[in-house]
C-alpha atoms as an extended CHARMM CRD file, in Angstrom:
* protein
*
       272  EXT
         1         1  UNK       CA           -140.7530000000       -3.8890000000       73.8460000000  PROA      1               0.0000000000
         2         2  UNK       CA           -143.2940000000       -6.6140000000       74.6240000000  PROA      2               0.0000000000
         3         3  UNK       CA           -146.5510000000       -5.2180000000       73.0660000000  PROA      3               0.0000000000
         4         4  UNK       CA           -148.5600000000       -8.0500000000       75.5670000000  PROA      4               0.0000000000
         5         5  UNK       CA           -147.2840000000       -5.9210000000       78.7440000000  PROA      5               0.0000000000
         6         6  UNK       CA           -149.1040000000       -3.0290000000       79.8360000000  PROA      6               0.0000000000
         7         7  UNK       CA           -146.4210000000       -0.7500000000       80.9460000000  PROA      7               0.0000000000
         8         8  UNK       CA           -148.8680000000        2.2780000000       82.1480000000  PROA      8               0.0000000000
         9         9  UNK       CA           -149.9370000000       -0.3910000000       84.5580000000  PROA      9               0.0000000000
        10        10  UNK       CA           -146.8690000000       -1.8810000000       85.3030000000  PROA      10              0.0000000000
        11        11  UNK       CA           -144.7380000000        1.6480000000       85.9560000000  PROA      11              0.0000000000
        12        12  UNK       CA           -147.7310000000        3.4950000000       87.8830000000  PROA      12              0.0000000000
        13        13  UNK       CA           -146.7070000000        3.1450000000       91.1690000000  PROA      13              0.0000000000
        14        14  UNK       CA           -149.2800000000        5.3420000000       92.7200000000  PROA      14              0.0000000000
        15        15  UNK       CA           -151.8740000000        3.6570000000       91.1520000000  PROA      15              0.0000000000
        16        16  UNK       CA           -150.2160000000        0.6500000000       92.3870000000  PROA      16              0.0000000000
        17        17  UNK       CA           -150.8660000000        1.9790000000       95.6040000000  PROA      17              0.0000000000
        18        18  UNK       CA           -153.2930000000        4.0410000000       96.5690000000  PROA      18              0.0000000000
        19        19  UNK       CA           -152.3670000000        5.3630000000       99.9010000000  PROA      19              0.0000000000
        20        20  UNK       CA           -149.0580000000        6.4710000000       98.6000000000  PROA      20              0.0000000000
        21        21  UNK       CA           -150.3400000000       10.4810000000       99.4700000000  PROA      21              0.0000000000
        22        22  UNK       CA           -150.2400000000        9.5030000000      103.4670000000  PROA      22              0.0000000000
        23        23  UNK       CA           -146.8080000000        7.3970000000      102.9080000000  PROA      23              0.0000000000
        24        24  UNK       CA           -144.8880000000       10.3860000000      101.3190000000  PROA      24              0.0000000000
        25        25  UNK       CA           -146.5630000000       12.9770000000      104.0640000000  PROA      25              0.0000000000
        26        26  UNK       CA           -145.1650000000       10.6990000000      106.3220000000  PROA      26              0.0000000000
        27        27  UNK       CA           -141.9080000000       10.2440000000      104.9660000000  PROA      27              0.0000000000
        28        28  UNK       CA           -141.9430000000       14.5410000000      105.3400000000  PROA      28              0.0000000000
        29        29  UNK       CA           -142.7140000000       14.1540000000      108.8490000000  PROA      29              0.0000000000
        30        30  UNK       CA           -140.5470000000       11.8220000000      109.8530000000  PROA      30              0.0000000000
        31        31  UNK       CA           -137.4030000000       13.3210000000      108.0250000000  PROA      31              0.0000000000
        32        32  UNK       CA           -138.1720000000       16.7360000000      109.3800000000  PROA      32              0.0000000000
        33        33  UNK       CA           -138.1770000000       14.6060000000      113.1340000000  PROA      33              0.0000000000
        34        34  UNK       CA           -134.8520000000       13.3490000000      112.1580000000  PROA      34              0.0000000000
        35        35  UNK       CA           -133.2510000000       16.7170000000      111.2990000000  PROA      35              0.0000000000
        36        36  UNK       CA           -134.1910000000       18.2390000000      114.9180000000  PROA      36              0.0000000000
        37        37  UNK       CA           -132.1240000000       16.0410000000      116.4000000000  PROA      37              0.0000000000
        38        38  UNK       CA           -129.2550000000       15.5470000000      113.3750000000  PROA      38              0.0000000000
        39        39  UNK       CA           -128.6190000000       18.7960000000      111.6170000000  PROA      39              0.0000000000
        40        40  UNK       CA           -127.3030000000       17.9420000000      108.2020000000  PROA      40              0.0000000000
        41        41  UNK       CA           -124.2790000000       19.9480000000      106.7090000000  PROA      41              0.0000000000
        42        42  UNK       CA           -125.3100000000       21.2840000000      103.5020000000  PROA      42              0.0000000000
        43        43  UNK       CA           -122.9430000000       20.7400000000      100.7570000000  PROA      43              0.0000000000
        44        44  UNK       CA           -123.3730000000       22.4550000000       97.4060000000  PROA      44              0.0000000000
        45        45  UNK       CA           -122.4670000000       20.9230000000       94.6490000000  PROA      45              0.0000000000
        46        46  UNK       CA           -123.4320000000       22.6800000000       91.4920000000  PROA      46              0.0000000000
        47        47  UNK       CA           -125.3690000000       26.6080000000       90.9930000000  PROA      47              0.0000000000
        48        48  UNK       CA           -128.6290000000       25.6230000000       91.1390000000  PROA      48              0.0000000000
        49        49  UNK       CA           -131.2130000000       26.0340000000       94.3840000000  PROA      49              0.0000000000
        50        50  UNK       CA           -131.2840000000       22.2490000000       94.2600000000  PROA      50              0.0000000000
        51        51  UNK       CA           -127.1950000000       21.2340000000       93.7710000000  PROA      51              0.0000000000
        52        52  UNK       CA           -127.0910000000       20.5240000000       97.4890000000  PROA      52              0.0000000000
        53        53  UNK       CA           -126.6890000000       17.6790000000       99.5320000000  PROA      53              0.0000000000
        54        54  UNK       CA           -127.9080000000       17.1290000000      102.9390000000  PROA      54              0.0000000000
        55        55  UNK       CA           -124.8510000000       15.0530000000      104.6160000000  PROA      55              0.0000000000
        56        56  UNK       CA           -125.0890000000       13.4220000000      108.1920000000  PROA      56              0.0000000000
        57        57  UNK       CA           -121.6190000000       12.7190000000      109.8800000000  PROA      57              0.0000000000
        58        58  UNK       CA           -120.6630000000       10.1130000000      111.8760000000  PROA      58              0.0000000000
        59        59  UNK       CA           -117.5650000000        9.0830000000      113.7450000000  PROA      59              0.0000000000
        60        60  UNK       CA           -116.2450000000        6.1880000000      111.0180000000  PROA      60              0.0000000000
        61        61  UNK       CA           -114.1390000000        7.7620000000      108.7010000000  PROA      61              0.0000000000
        62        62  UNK       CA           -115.1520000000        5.1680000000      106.1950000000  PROA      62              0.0000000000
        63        63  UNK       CA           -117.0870000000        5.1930000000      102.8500000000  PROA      63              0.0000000000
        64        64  UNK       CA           -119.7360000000        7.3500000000      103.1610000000  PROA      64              0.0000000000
        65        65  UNK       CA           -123.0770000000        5.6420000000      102.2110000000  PROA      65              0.0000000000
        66        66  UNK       CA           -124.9280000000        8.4420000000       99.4270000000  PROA      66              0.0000000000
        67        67  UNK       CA           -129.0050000000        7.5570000000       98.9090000000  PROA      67              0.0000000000
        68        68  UNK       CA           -130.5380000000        9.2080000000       95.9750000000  PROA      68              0.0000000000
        69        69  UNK       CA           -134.3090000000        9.4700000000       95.8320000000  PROA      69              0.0000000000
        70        70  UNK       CA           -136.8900000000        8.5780000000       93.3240000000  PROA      70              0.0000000000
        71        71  UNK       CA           -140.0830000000       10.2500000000       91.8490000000  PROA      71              0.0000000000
        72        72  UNK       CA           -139.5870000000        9.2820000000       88.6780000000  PROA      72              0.0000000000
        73        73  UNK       CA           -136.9970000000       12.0350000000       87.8370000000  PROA      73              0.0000000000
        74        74  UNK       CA           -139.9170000000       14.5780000000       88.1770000000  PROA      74              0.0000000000
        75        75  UNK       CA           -140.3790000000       14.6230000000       91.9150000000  PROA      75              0.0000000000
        76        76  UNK       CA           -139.5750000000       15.1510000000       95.7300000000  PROA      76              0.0000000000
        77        77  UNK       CA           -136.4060000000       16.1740000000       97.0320000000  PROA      77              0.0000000000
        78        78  UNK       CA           -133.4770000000       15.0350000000       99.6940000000  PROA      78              0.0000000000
        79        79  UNK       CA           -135.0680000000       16.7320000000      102.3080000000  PROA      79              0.0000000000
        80        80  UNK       CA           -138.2010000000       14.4370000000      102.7330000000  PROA      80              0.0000000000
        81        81  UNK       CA           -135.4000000000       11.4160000000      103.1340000000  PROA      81              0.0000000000
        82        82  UNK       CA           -133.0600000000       12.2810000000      106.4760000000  PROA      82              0.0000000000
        83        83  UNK       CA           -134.6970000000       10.0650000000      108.2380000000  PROA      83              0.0000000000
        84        84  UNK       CA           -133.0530000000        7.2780000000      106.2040000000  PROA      84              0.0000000000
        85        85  UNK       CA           -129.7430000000        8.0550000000      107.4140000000  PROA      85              0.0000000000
        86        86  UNK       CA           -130.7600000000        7.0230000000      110.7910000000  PROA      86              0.0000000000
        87        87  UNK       CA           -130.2160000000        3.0740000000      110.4540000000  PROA      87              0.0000000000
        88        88  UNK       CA           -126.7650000000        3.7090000000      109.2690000000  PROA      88              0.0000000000
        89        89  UNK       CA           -125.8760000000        7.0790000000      111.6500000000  PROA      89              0.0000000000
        90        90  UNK       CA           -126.7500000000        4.7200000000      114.5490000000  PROA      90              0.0000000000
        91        91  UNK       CA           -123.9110000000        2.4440000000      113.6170000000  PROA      91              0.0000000000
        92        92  UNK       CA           -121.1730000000        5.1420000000      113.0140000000  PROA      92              0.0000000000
        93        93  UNK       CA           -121.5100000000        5.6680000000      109.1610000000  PROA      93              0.0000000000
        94        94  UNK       CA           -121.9210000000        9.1700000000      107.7130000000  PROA      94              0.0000000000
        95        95  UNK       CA           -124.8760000000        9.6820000000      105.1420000000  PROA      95              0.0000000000
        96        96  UNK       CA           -125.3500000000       11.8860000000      102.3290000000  PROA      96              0.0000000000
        97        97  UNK       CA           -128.5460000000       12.5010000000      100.3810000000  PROA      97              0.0000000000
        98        98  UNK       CA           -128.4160000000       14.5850000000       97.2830000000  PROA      98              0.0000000000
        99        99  UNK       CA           -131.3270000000       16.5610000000       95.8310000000  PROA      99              0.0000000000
       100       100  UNK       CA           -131.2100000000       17.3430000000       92.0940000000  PROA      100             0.0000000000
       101       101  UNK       CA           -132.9720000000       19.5770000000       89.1800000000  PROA      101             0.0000000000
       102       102  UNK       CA           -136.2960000000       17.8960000000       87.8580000000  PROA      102             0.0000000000
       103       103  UNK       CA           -137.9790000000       16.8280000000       84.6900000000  PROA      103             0.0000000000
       104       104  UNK       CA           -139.2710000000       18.3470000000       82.9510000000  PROA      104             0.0000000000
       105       105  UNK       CA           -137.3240000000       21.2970000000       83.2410000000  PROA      105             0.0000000000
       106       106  UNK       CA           -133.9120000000       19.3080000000       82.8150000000  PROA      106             0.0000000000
       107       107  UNK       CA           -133.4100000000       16.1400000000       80.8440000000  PROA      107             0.0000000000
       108       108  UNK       CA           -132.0230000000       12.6520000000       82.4930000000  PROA      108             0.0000000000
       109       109  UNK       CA           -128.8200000000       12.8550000000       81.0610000000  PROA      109             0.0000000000
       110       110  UNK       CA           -128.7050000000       16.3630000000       82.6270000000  PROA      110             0.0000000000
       111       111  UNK       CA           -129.7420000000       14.6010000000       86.1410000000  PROA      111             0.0000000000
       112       112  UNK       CA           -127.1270000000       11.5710000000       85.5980000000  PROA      112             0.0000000000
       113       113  UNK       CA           -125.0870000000       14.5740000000       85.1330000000  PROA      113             0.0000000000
       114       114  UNK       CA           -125.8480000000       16.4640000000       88.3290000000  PROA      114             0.0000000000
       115       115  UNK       CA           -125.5240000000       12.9570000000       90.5260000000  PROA      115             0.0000000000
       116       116  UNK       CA           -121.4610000000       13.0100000000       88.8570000000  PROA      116             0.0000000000
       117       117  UNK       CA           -120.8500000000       16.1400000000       90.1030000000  PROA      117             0.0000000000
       118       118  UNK       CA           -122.0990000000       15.3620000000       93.7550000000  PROA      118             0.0000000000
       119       119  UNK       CA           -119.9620000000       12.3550000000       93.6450000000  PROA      119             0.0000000000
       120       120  UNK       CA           -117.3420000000       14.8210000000       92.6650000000  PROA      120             0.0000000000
       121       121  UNK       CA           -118.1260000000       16.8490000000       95.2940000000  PROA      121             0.0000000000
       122       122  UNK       CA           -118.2440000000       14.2170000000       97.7390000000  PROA      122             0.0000000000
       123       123  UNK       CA           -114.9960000000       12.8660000000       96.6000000000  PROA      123             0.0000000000
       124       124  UNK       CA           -113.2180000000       16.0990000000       98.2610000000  PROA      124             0.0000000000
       125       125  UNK       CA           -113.8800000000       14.8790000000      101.3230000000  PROA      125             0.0000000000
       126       126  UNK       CA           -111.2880000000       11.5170000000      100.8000000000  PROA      126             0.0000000000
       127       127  UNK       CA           -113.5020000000        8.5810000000      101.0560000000  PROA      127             0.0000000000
       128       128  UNK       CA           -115.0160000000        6.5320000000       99.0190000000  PROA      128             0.0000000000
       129       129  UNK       CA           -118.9740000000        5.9690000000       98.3350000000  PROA      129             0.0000000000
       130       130  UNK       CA           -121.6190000000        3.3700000000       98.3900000000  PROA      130             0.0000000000
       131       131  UNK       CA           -124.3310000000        4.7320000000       96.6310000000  PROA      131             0.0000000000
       132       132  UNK       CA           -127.8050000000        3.5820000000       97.4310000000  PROA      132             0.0000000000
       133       133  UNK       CA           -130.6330000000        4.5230000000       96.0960000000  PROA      133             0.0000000000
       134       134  UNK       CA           -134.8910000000        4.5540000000       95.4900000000  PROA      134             0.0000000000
       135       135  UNK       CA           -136.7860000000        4.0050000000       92.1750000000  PROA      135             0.0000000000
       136       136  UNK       CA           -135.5760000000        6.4760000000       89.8910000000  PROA      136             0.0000000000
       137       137  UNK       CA           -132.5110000000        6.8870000000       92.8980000000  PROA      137             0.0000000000
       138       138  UNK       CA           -131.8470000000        3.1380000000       91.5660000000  PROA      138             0.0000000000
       139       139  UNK       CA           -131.5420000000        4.3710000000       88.4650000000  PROA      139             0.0000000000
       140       140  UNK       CA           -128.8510000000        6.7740000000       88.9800000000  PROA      140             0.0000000000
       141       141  UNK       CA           -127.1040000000        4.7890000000       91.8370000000  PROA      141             0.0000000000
       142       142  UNK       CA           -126.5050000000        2.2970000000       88.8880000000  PROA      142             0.0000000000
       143       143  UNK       CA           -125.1580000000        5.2680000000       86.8780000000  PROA      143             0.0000000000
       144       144  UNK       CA           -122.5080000000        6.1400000000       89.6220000000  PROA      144             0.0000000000
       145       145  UNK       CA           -121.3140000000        2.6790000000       89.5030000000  PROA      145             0.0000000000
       146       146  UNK       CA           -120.7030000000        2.0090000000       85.8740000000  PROA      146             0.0000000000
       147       147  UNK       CA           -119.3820000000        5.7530000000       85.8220000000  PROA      147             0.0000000000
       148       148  UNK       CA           -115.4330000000        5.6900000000       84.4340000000  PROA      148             0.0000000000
       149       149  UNK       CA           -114.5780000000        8.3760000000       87.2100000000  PROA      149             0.0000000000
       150       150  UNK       CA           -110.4640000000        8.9490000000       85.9310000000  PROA      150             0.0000000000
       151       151  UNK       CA           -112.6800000000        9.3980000000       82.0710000000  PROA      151             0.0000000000
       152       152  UNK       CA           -114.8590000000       12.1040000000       83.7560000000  PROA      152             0.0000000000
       153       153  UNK       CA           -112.3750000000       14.1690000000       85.8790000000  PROA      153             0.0000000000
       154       154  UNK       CA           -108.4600000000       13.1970000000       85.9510000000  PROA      154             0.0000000000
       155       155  UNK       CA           -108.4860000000       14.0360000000       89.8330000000  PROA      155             0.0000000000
       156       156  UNK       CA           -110.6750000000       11.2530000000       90.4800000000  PROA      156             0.0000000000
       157       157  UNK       CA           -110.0960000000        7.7270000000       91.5830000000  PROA      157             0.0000000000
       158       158  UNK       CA           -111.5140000000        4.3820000000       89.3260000000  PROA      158             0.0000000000
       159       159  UNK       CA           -112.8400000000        3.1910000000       92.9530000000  PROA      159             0.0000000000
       160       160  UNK       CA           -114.6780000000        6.0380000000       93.9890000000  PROA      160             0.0000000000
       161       161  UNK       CA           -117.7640000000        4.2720000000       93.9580000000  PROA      161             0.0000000000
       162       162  UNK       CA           -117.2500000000        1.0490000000       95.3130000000  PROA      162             0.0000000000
       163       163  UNK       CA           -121.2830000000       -0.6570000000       95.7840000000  PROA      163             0.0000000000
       164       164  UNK       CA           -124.5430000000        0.2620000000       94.0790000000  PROA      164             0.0000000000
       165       165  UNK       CA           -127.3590000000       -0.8380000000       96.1300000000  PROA      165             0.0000000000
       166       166  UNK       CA           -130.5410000000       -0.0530000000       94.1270000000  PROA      166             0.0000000000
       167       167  UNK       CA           -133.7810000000       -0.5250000000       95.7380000000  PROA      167             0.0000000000
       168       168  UNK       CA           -136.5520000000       -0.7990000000       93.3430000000  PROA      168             0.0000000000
       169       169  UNK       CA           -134.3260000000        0.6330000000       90.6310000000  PROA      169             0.0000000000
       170       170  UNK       CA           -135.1020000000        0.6700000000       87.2430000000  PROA      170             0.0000000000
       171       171  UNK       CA           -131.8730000000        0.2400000000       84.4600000000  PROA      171             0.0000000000
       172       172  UNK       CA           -133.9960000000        0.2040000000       81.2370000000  PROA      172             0.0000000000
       173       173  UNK       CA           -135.7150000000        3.3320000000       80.5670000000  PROA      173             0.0000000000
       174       174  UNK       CA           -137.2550000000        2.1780000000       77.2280000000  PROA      174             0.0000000000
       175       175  UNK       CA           -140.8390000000        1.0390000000       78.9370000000  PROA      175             0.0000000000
       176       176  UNK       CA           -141.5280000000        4.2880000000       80.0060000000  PROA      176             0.0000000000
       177       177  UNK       CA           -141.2620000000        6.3460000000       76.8680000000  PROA      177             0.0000000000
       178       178  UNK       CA           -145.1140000000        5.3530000000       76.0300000000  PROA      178             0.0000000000
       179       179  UNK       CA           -146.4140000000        5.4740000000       79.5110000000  PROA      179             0.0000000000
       180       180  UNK       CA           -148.2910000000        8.8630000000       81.2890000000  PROA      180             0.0000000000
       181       181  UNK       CA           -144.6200000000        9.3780000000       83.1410000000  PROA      181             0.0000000000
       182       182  UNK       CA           -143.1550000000       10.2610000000       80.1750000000  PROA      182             0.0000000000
       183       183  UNK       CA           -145.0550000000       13.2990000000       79.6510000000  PROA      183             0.0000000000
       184       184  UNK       CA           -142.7180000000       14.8310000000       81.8880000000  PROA      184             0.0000000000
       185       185  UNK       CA           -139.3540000000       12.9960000000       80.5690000000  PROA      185             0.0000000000
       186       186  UNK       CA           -139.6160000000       13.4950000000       76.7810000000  PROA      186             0.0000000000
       187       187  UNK       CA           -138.0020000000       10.5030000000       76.4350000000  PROA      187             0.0000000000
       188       188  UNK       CA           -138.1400000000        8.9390000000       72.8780000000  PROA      188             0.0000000000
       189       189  UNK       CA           -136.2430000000        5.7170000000       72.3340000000  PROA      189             0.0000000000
       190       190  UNK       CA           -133.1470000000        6.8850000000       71.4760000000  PROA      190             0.0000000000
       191       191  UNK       CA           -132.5470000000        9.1290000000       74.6550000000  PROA      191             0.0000000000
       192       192  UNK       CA           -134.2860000000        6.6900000000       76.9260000000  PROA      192             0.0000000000
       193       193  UNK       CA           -131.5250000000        3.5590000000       75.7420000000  PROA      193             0.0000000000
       194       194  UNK       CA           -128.7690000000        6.3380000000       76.0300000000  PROA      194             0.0000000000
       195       195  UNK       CA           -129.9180000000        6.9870000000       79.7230000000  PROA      195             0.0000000000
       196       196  UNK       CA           -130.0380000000        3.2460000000       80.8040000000  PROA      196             0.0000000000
       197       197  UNK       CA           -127.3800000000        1.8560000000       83.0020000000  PROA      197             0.0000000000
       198       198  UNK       CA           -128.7520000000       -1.5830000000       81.4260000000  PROA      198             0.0000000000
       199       199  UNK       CA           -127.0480000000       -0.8620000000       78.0340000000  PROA      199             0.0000000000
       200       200  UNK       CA           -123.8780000000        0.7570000000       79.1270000000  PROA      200             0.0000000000
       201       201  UNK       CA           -120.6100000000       -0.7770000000       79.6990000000  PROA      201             0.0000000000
       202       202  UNK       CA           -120.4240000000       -2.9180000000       82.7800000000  PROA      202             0.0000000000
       203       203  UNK       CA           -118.8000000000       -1.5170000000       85.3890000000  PROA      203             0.0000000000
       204       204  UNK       CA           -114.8870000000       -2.3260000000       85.6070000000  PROA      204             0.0000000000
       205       205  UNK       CA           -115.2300000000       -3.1270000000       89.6640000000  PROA      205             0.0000000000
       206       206  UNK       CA           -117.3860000000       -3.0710000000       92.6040000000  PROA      206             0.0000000000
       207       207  UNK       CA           -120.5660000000       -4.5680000000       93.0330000000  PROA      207             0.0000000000
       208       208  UNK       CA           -123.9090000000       -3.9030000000       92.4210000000  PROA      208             0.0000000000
       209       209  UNK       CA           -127.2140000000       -5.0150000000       94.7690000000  PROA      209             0.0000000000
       210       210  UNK       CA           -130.5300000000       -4.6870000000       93.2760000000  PROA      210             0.0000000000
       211       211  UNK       CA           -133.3570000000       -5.2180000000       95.6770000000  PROA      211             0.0000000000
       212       212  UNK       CA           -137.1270000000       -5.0390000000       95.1240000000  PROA      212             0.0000000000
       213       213  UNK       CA           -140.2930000000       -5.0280000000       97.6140000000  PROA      213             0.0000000000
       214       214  UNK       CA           -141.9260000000       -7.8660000000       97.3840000000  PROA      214             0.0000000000
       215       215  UNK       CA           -145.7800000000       -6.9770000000       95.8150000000  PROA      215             0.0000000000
       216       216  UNK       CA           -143.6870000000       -4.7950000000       93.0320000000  PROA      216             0.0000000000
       217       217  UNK       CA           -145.0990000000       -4.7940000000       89.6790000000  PROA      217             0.0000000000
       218       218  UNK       CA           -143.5170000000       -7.9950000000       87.7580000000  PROA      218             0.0000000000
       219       219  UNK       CA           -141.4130000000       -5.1590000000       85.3290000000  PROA      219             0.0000000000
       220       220  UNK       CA           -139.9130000000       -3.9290000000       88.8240000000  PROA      220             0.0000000000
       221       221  UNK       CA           -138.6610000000       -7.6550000000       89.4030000000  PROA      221             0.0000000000
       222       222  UNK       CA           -137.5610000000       -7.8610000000       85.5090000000  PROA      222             0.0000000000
       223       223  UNK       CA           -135.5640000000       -4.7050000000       85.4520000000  PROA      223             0.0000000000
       224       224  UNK       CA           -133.7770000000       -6.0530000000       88.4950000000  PROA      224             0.0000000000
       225       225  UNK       CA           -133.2920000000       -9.3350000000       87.7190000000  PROA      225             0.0000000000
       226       226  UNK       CA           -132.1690000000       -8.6210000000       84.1570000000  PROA      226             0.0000000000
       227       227  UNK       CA           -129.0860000000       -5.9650000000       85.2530000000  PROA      227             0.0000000000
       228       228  UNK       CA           -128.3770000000       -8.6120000000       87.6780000000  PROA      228             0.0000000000
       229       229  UNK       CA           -127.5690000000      -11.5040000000       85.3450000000  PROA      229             0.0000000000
       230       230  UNK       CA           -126.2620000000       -8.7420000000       82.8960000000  PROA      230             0.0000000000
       231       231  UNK       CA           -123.6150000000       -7.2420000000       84.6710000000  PROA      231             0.0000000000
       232       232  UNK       CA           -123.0630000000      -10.4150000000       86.6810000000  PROA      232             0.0000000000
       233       233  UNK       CA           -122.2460000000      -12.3240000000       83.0650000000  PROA      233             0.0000000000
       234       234  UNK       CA           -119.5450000000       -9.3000000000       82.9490000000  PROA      234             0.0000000000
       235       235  UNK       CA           -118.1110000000      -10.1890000000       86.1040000000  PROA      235             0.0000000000
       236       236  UNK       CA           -119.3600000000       -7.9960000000       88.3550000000  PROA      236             0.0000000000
       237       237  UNK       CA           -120.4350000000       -8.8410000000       92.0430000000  PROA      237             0.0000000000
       238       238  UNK       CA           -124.0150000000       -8.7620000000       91.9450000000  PROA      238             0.0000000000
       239       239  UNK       CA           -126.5460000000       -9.4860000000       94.1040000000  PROA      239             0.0000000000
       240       240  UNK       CA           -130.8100000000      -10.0520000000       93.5490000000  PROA      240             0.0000000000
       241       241  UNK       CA           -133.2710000000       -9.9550000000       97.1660000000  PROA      241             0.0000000000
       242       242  UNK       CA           -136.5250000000       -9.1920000000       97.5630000000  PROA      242             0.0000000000
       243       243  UNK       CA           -137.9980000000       -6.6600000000      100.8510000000  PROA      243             0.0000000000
       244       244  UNK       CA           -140.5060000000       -9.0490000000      102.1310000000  PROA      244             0.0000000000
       245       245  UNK       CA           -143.6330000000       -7.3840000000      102.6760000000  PROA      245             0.0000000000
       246       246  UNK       CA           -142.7490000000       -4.0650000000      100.8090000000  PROA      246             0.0000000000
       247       247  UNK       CA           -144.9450000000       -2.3070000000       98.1510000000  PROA      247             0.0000000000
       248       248  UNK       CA           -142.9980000000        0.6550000000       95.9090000000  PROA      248             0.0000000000
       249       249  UNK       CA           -143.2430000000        3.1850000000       98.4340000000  PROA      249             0.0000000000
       250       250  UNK       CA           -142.9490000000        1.0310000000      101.9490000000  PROA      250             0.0000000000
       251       251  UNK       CA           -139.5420000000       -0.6420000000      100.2680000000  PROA      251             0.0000000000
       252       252  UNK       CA           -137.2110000000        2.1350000000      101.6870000000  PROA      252             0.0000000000
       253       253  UNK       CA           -138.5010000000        2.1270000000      105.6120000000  PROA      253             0.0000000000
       254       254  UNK       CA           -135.3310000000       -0.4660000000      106.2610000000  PROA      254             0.0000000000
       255       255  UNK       CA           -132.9840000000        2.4710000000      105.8700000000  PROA      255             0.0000000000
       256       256  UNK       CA           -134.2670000000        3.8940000000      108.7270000000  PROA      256             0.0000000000
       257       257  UNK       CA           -134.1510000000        0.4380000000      111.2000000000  PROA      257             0.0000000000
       258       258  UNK       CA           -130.4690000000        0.1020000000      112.7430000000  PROA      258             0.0000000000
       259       259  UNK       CA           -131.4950000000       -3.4230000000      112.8400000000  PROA      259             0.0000000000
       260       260  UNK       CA           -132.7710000000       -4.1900000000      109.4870000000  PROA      260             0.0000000000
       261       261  UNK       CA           -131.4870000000       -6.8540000000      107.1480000000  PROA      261             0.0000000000
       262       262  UNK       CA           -130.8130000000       -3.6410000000      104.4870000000  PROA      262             0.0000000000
       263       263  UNK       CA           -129.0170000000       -1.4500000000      106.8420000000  PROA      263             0.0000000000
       264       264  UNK       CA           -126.4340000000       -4.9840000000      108.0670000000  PROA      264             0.0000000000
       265       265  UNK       CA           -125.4310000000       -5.2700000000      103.9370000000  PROA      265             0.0000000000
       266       266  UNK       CA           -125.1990000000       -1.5200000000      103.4480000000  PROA      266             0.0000000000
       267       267  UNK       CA           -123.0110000000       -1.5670000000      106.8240000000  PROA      267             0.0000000000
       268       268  UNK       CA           -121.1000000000       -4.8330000000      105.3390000000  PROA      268             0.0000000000
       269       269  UNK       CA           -120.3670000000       -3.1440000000      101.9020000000  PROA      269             0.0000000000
       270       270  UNK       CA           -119.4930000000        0.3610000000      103.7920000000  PROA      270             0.0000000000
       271       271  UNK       CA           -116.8530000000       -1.3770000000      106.1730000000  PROA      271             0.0000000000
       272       272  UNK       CA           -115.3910000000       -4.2300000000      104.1770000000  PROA      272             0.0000000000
């Protein structure tokens, strides 16, 4: 760790920015708007109240594009997020969004282990995934990826994941274990390195994009940058691009644009 770098500052998004209580109210809003219209089938996935995941059809039978959300592991669920399958319904290609058990009343392993068993779940239905994802989403979208799927379950293909595309992700958990987010986590060094994509075998194939809005904290833009030129080295497809104009929470309103430069590459990886 790099004692000169004040992580509490650098990881506290909502400090970051302060209106983020009228962007998540209207990320509700608008994904409650969206589900009027576009009914999502819900798919369970594990026992829990919160092993489901909301999935949007559409008439490609394609890969089927998965966004996981963030909130720091300890937050918000799917259901404030169908409005992001909207830039991607409107082109034909059917959308899942997972919710999952929170910190601190399940670990992150146990969470990386819940986002598996969607997959798995997913998997029955005979396509493969690109899995997007926000923040702490980024985080486990990264996970899928570098995931040895035939290791995990015998049924499963190597390719079931084919793209990561994390927005804002973060890879390295080790920053956070002596931050204020943390308190929920109970993270200590050892669990937090176990936990981070960033340190785990590179994935054998696909690709991964890691994007970040632009007025991110400069540890946002490290975390991205370094899996980048990590994985990259190991010969994976990788991709760095900055969301002009985005803070932490206004990074993800692309999904929801048909026209947006993020919806064209999640369209080009979900169609190639």
């Amino acid at each position: 760790m790099n004692a000169e770098v004040d992580y509490e500052v650098e990881y506290n998004n909502r400090a970051r920015v302060p209106e983020n209580p009228s962007l998540i109210a209207g990320w509700a809003k608008d994904a409650a708007a969206y589900r009027q219209h576009h009914s999502p089938r819900s798919m369970p996935y594990g026992p829990g109240i919160r092993n489901r995941i909301d999935f949007f059809p559409s008439h490609h039978d394609g890969p089927i594009v998965v966004f996981i959300h963030g909130g720091y592991w300890q937050a918000l669920d799917g259901s404030s997020f169908s409005h992001l399958a909207g830039g991607l319904n409107a082109h034909g290609i059917s959308v899942a969004i997972p919710s999952y058990d929170l910190c601190p009343a399940v670990s992150v392993d146990a969470i990386i282990r819940q986002m598996r068993m969607a997959s798995r779940e997913l998997a029955r239905l005979g396509r493969p995934l690109v899995i997007s994802g926000h923040s702490a989403g980024g985080h486990l979208a990264a996970c899928m990826l570098a995931t040895d799927w035939p290791a995990y379950d015998a049924s499963l293909p190597g390719d079931l994941v084919i793209a990561a595309y994390a927005i804002s992700g973060l890879f390295d958990l080790g920053p956070l274990v002596e931050t204020s987010i943390n308190k929920a986590l109970h993270l200590d060094h050892a669990t937090a390195r176990a936990a981070s994509p960033m340190f785990w075998n590179a994935p054998r194939r696909g690709s991964l994009d890691a994007v970040v809005g632009e007025s991110e904290s400069a540890e946002y833009f490290r975390q991205s940058r370094t899996i980048v030129d990590l994985w990259g080295a190991a010969g994976v497809a990788t991709r760095f691009g900055t969301i002009p104009n985005a803070n932490h929470f206004t990074a993800i309103a692309p999904l929801a644009d048909p026209s947006s430069a993020m919806v064209s590459r999640l369209k080009e990886l979900a169609t190639r």
